[in-house]
N, C-alpha and C positions, 0 to 999 in steps of 0.2 A: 025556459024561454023558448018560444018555438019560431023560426026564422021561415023566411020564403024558401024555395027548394034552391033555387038556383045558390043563393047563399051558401045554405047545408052543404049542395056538395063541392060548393070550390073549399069551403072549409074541410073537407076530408079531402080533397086531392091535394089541397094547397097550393093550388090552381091562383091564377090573377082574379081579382075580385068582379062581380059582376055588376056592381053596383058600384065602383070606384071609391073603397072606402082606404083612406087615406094611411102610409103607411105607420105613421104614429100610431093614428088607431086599432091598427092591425097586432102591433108591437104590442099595445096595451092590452089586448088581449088573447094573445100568446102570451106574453108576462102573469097576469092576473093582478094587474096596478090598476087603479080606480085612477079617473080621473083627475081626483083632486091633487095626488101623488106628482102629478107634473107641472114644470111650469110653466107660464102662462105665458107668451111670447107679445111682447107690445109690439103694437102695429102702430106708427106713427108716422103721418103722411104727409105731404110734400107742403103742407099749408101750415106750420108753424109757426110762420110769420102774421099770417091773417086771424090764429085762433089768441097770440102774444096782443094784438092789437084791438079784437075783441074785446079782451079781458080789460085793457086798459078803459075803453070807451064805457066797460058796465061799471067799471069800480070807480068812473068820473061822473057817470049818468046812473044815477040806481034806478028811479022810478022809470026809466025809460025799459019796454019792451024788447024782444026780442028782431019784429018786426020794425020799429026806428033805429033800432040798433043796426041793422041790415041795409039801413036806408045811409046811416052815418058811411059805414063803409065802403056803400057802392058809389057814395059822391066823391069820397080817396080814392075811388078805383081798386079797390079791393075787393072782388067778389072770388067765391071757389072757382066757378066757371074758368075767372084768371090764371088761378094757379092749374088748374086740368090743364091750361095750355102751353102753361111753362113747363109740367111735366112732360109734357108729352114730347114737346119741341127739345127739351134738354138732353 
């Protein structure tokens, strides 16, 4: 596998990365674990509430789209936008 230079040699000095490779990844390969070997970390975000009431709206409306779906919810006052700002605020 042949890498950029600058790579190469923070990999021989063992220097900080120059490409800010993350230090998981770094771990992974000093170790020699593949990927798959780890686990996966869920990321779930502040809108739990809006994706629980999504689901309710498709599993009442099936033929309905994506886009009247989105329509349902921003008449409840429910959009992401909402929740960005409760994040943010909170």
């Amino acid at each position: 596998m042949t890498f950029p230079r600058k790579l190469r040699e923070n990999r021989k000095t063992g220097g900080g990365s120059a490409y800010d490779i993350s230090e998981r990844r770094r771990a992974r390969q000093t170790t020699g674990f593949g990927r798959s070997s780890q686990p996966h970390r869920k990321r779930s975000g502040p809108e739990i509430a809006l994706r629980m009431r999504l689901k309710e709206l498709a599993a009442a409306r099936v033929r309905y789209g994506y886009r009247r779906l989105h329509i349902l919810l921003r008449r409840e006052g429910l959009t992401a936008l909402a929740f960005a700002d409760q994040s943010v605020t909170a």
